[in-house]
C-alpha positions in Angstrom: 0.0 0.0 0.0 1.0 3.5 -1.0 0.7 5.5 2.3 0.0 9.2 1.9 2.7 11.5 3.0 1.4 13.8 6.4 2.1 17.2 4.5 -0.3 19.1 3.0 -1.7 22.3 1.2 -5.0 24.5 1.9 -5.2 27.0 -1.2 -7.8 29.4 -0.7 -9.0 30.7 -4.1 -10.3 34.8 -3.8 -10.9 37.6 -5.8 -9.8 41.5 -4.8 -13.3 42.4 -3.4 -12.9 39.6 -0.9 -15.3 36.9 -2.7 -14.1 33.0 -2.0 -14.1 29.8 -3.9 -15.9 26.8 -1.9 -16.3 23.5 -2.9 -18.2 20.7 -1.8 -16.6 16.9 -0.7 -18.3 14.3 -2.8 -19.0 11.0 -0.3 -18.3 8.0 -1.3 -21.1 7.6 -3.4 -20.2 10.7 -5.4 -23.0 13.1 -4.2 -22.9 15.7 -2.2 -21.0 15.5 1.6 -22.6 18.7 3.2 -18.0 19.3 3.6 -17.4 22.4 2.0 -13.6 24.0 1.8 -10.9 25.1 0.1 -8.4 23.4 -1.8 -6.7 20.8 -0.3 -4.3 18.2 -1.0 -1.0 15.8 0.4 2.2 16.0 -0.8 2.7 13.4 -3.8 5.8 12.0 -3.1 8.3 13.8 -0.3 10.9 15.7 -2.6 7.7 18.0 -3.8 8.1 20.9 -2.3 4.7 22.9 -0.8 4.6 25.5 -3.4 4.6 22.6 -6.3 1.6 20.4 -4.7 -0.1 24.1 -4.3 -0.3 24.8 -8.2 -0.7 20.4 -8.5 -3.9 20.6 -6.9 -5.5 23.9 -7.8 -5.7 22.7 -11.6 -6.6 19.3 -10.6 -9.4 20.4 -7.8 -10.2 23.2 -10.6 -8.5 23.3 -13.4 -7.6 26.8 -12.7 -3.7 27.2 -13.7 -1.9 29.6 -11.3 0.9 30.7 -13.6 -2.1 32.4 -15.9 -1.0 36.0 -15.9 -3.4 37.6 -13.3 -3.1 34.7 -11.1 -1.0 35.5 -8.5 -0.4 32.5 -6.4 1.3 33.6 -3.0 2.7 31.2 0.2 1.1 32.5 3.5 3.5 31.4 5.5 1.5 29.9 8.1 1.4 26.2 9.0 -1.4 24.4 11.0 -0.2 21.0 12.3 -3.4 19.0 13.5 -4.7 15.3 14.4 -5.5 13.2 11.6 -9.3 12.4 12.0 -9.2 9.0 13.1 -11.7 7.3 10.1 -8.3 8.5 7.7 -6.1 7.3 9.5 -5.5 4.2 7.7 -4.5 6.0 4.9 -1.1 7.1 6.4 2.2 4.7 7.7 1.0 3.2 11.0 1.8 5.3 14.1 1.2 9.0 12.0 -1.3 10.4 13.6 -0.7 14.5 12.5 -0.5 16.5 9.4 0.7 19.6 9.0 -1.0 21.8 6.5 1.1 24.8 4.6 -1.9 27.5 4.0 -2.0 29.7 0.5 -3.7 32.0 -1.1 -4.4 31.8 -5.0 -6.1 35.5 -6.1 -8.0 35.7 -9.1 -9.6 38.7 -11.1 -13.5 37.7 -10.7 -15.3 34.3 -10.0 -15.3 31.7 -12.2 -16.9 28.4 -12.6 -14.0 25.8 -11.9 -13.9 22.6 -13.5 -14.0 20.4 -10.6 -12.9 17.0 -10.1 -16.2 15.0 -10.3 -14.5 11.8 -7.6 -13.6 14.7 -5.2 -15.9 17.5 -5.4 -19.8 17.7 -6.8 -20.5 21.6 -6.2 -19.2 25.4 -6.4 -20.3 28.3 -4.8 -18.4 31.6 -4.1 -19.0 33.7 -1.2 -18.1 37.0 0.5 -15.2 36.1 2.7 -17.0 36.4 5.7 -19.9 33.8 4.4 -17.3 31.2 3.4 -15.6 31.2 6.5 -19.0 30.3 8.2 -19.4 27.1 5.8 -16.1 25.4 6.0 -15.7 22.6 8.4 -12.3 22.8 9.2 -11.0 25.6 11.7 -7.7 25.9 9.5 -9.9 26.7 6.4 -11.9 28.8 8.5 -8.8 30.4 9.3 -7.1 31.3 6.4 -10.4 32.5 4.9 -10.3 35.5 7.4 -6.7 36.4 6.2 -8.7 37.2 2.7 -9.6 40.6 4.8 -6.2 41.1 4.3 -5.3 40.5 1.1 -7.6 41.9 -0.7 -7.1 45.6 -1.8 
């Protein structure tokens, strides 16, 4: 078995007046999981650096690509390390029980309607900043979110 690595990304997806990208979880039967958030995503393998598995999983959650010229694609600097929820853990080497998250930002001129990965994510919606960070179910998402205030112009 092919363990996932404990390192991850949140990208949070925003435009300058403060509007934010959420998607919804598919379950396992591929409808809808009530989870909405960010993008998010593990390390592939352990020589990919956090910036690299950033712009990996924005076109592959969205197809967005974040070297298009008024992308702008920027490392927060923050890290959240946090428990693995225990119904995943199975999916990581035996005894890893944390992941810690490197948190971006990926600003983009005006919504847009993403072309989501259909086995990870069945719906869109974009929200004022302070909205989305009322939906997401992670605190870390919830988080970041409420750095859009300061991003945006």
């Amino acid at each position: 078995m092919v363990y996932k690595i404990p390192r991850s990304v949140l990208v949070v997806i925003y435009t300058p007046p403060g509007e934010v990208l959420l998607i919804e979880r598919a379950n396992e039967h591929g409808l809808g999981s009530g989870v909405w958030q960010s993008v998010t995503g593990s390390l592939d393998h352990n020589n990919e650096s956090f910036t690299a598995c950033a712009v990996r999983e924005v076109m592959e959650e969205t197809g967005l690509d974040t070297h298009a010229p008024d992308h702008l694609l920027t490392d927060w600097h923050l890290e959240n390390t946090y428990d693995i929820w225990p119904h995943y853990l199975h999916r990581y080497e035996p005894g890893i029980t944390r992941n810690t998250e490197r948190v971006f930002g990926l600003r983009i001129p005006k919504p847009v309607i993403v072309k989501l990965a259909p086995q990870e994510h069945v719906r869109q919606i974009w929200l004022p900043w302070q909205e989305a960070a009322l939906r997401v179910s992670s605190a870390s998402n919830e988080l970041a979110i409420r750095r859009v205030a300061l991003q945006a112009p």
